[in-house]
DSSP file (Angstrom, degrees, kcal/mol; ACC not computed):
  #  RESIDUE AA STRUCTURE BP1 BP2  ACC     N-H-->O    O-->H-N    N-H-->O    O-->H-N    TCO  KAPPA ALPHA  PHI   PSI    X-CA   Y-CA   Z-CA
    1    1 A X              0   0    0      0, 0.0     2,-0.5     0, 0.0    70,-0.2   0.000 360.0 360.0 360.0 161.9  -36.3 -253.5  -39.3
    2    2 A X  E     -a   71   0A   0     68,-1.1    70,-1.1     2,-0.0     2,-0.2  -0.876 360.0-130.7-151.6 123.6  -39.7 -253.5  -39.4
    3    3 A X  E     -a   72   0A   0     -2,-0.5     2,-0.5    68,-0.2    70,-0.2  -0.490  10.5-159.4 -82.0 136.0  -42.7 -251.6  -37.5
    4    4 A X  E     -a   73   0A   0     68,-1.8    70,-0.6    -2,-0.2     2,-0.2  -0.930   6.4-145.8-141.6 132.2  -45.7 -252.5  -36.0
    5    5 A X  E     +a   74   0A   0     -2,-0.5     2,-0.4    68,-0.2    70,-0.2  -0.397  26.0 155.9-100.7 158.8  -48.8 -250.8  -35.1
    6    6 A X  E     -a   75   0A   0     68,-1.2    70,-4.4    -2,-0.2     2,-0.1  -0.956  35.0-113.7-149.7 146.7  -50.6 -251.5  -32.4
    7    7 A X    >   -     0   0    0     -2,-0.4     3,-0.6    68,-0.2    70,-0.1  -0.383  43.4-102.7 -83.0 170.6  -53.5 -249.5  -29.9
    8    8 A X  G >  S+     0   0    0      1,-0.2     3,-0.9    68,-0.1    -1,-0.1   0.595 123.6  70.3 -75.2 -13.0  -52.9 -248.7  -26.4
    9    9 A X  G 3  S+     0   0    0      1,-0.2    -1,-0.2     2,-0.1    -2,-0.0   0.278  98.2  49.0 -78.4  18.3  -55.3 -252.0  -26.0
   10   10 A X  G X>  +     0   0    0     -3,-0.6     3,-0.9     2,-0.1     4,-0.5   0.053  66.6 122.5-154.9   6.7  -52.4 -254.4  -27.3
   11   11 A X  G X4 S+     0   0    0     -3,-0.9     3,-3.3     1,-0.2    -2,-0.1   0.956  73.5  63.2 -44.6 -61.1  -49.2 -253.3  -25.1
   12   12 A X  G 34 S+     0   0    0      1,-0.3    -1,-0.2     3,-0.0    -2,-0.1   0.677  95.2  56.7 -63.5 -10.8  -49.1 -256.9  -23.9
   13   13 A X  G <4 S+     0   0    0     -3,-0.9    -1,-0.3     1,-0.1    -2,-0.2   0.899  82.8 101.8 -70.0 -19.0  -48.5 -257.8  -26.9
   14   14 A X    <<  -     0   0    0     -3,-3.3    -1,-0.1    -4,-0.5    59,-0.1  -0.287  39.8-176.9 -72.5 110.5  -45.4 -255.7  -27.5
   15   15 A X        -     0   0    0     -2,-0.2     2,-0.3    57,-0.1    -1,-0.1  -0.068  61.3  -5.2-106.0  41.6  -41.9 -257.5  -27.3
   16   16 A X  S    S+     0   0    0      1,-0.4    56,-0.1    53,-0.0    -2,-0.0  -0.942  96.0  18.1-163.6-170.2  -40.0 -254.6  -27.8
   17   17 A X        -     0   0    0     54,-0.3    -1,-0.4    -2,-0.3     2,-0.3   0.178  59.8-156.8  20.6 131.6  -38.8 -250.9  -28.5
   18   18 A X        -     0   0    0     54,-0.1     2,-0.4    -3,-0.1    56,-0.1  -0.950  23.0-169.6-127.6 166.1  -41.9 -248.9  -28.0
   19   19 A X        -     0   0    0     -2,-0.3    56,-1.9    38,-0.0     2,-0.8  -0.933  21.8-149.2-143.9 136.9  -42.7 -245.4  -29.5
   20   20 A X  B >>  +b   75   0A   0     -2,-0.4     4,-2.5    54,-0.2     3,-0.9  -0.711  26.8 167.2-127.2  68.8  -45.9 -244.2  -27.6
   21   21 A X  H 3> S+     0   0    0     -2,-0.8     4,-1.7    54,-0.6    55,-0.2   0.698  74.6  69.4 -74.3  -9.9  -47.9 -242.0  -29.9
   22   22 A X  H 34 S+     0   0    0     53,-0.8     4,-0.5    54,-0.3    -1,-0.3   0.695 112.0  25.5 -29.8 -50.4  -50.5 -242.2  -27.8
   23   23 A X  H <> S+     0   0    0     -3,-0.9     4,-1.5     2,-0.1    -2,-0.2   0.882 115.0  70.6 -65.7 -55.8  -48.7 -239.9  -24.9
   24   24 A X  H  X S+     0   0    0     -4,-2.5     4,-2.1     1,-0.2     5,-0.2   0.799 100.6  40.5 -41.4 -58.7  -46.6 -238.3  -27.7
   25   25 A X  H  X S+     0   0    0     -4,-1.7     4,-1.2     1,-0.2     3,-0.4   0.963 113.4  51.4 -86.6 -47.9  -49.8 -236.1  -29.4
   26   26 A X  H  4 S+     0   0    0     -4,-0.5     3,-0.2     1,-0.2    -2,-0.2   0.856 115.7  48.3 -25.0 -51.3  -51.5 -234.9  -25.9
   27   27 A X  H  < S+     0   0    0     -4,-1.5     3,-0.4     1,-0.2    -1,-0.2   0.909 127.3  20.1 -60.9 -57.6  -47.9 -233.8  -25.1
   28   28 A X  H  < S+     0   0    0     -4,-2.1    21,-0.2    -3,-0.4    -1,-0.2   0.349 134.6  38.9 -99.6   0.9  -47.1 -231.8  -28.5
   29   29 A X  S  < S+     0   0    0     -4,-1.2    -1,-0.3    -5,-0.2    -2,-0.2  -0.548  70.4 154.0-158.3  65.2  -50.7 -231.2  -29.7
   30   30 A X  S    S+     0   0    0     -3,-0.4    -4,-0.1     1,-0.2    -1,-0.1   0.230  73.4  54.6 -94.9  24.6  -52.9 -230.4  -26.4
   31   31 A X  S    S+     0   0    0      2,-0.1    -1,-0.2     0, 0.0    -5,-0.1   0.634  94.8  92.2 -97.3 -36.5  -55.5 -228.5  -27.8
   32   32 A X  S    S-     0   0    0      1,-0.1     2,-0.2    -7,-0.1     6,-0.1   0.000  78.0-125.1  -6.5 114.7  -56.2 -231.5  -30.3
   33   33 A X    >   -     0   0    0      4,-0.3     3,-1.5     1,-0.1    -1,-0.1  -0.644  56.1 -84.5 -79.2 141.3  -58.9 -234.3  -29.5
   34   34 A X  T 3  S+     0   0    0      1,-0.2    -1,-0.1    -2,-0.2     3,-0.1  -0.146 114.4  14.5 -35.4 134.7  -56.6 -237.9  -30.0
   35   35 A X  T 3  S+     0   0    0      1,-0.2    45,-3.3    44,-0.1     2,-0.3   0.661 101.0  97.2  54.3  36.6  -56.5 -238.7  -33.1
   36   36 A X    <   -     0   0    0     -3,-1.5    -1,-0.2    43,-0.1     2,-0.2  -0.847  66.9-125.1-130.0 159.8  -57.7 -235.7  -35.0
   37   37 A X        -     0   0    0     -2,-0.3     2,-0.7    -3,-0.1    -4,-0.3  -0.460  36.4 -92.8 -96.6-172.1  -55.0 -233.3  -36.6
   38   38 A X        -     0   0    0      4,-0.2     4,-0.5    -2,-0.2     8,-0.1  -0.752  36.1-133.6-109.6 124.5  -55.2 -229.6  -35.9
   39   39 A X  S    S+     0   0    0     -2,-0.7     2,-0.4     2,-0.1    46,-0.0  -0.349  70.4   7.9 -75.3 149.7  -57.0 -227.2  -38.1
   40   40 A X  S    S+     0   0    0      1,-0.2     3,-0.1    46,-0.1    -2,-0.0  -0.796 132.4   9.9  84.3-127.2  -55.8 -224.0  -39.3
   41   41 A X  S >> S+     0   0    0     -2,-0.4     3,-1.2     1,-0.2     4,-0.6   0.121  88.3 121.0 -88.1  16.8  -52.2 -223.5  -38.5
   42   42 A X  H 3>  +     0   0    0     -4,-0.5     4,-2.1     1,-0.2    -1,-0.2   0.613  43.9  80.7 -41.6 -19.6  -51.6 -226.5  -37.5
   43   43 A X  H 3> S+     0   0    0      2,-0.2     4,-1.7     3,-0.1    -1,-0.2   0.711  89.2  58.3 -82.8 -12.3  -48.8 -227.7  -39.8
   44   44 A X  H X> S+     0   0    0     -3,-1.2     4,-1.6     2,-0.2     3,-1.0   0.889 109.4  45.6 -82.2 -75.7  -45.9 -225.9  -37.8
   45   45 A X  H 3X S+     0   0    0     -4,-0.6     4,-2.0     1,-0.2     5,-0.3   0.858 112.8  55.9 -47.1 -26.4  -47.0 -228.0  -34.5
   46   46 A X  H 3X S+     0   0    0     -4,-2.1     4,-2.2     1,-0.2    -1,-0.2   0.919 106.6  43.2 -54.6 -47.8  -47.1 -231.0  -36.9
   47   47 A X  H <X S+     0   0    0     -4,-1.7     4,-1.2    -3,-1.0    -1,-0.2   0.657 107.3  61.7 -73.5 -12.9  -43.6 -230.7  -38.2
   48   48 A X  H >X S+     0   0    0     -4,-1.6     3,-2.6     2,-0.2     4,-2.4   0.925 113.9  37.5 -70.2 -76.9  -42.7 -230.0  -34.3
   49   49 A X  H 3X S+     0   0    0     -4,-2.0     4,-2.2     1,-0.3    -2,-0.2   0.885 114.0  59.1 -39.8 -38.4  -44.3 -234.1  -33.6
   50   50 A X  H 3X S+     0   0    0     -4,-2.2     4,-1.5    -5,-0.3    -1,-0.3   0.972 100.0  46.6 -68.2 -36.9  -42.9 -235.0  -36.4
   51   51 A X  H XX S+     0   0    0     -3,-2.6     4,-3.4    -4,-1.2     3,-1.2   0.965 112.5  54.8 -75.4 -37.7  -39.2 -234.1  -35.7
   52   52 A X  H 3X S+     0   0    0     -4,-2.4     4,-2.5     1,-0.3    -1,-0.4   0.917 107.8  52.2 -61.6 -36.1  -39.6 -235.9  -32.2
   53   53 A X  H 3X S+     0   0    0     -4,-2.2     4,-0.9     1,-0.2    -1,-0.3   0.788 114.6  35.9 -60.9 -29.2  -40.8 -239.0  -34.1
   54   54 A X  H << S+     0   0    0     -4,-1.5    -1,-0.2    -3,-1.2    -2,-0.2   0.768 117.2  54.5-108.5 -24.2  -38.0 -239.3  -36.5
   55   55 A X  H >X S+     0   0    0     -4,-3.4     3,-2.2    -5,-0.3     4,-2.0   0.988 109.6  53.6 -57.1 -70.0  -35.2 -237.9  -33.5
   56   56 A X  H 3X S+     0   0    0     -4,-2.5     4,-1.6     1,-0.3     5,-0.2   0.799 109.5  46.8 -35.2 -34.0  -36.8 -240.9  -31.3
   57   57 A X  H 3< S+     0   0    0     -4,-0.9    -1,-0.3     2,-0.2     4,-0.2   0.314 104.7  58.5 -90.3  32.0  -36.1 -243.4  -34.1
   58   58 A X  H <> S+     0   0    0     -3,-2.2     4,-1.0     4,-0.1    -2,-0.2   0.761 114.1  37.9-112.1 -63.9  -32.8 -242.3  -34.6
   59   59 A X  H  < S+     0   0    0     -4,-2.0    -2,-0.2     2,-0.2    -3,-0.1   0.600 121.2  42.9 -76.6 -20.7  -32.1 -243.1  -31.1
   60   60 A X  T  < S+     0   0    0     -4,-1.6     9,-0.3    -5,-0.3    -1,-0.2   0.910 135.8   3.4 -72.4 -73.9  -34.0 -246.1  -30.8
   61   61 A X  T  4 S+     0   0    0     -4,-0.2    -2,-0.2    -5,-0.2     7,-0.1  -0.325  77.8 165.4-123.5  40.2  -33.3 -247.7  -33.7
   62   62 A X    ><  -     0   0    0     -4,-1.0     3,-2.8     1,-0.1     6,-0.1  -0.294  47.6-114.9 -72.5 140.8  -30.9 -245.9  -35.7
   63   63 A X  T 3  S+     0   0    0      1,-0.2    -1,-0.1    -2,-0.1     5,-0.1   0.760 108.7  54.4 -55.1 -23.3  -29.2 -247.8  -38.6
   64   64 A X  T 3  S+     0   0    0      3,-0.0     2,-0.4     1,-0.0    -1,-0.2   0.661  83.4 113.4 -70.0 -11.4  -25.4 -247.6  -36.9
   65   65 A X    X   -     0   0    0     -3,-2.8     3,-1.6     1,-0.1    -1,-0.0  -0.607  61.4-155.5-100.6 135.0  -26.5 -249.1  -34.0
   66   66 A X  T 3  S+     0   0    0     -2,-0.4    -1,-0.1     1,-0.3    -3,-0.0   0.546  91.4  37.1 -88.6   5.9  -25.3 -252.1  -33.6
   67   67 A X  T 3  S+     0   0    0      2,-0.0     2,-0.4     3,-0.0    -1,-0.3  -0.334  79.0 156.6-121.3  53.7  -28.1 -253.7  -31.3
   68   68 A X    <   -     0   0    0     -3,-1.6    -7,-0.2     1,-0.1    -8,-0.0  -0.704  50.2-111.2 -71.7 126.7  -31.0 -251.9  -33.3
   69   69 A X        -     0   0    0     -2,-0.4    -1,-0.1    -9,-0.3     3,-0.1   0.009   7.1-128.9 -70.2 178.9  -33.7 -254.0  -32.6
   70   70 A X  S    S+     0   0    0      1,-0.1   -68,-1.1   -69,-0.1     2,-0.3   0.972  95.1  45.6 -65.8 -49.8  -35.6 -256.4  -35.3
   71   71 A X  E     -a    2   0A   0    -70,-0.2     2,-0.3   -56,-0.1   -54,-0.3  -0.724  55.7-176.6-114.5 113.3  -38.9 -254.9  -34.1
   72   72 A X  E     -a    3   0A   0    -70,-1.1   -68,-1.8    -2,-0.3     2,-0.4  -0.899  18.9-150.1 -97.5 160.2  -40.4 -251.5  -33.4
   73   73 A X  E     -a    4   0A   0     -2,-0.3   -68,-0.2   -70,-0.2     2,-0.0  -0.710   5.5-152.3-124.2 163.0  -44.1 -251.3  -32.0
   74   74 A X  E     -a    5   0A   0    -70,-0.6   -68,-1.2    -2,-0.4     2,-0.3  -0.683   8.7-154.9 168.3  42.0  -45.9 -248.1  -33.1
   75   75 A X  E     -ab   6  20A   0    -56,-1.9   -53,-0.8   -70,-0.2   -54,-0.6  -0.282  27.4-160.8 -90.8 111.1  -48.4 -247.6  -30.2
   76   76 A X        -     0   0    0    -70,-4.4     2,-0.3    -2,-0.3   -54,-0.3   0.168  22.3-110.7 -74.3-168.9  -51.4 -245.4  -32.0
   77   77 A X        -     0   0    0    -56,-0.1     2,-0.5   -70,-0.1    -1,-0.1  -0.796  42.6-104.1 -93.8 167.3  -54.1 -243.4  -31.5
   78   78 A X        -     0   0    0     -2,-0.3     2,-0.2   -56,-0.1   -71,-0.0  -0.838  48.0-110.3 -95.3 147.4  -57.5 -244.6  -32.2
   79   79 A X        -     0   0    0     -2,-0.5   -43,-0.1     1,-0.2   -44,-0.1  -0.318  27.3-112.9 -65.9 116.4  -58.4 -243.0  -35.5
   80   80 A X        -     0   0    0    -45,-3.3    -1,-0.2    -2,-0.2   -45,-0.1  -0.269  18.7-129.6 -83.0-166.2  -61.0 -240.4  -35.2
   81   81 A X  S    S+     0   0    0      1,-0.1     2,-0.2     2,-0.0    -1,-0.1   0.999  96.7  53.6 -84.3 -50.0  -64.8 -241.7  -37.3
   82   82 A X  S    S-     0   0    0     -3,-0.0     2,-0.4     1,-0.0    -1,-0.1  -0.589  78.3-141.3-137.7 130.7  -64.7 -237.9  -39.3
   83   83 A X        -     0   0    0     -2,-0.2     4,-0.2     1,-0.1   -47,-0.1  -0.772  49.9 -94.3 -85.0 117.7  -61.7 -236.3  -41.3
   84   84 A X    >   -     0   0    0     -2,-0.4     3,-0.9     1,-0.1    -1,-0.1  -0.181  34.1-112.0 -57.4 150.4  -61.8 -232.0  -40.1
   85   85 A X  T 3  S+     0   0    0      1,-0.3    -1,-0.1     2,-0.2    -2,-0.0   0.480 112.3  72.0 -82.7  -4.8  -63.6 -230.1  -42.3
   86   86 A X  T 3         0   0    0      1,-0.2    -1,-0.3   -46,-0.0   -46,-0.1  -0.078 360.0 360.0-103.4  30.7  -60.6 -227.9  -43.7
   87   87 A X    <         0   0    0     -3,-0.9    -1,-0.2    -4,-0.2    -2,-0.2   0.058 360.0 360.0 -65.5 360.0  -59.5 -231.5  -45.7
């Protein structure tokens, strides 16, 4: 299987499986601007996003299943320009 990432500017392209990290961090990280991580204590809500990411592929595209697609799409956030200052 193989993943591919892609912006919210590039759905059409997507002929498959989506995982929508784009909704995914407002949802689980709503004090957060898109596409920045969260400073301070942040690494406990990280591992929270994370577990939903890796539950979602399990269930998407889990290795037992036997119509796991070829393709995942990866729909991102756009990156922000400046890394927070507690890098």
């Amino acid at each position: 299987m193989r993943a591919i990432l892609c912006d919210a500017n590039q759905l059409e392209l997507a002929s498959g499986p989506l995982v929508r990290w784009d909704l995914a961090w407002p949802l689980f990280l709503p004090d957060c601007v898109p596409g920045t991580l969260p400073e301070g204590g942040g690494a406990q809500r990280l591992t929270i996003i994370g577990r939903w990411f890796w539950e979602h592929m399990g269930i998407t595209a889990g290795r037992l299943r036997p119509d796991a697609p070829d393709a995942l799409w990866l729909v991102c956030l756009p990156r922000s320009p400046t890394p927070p200052a507690s890098w």
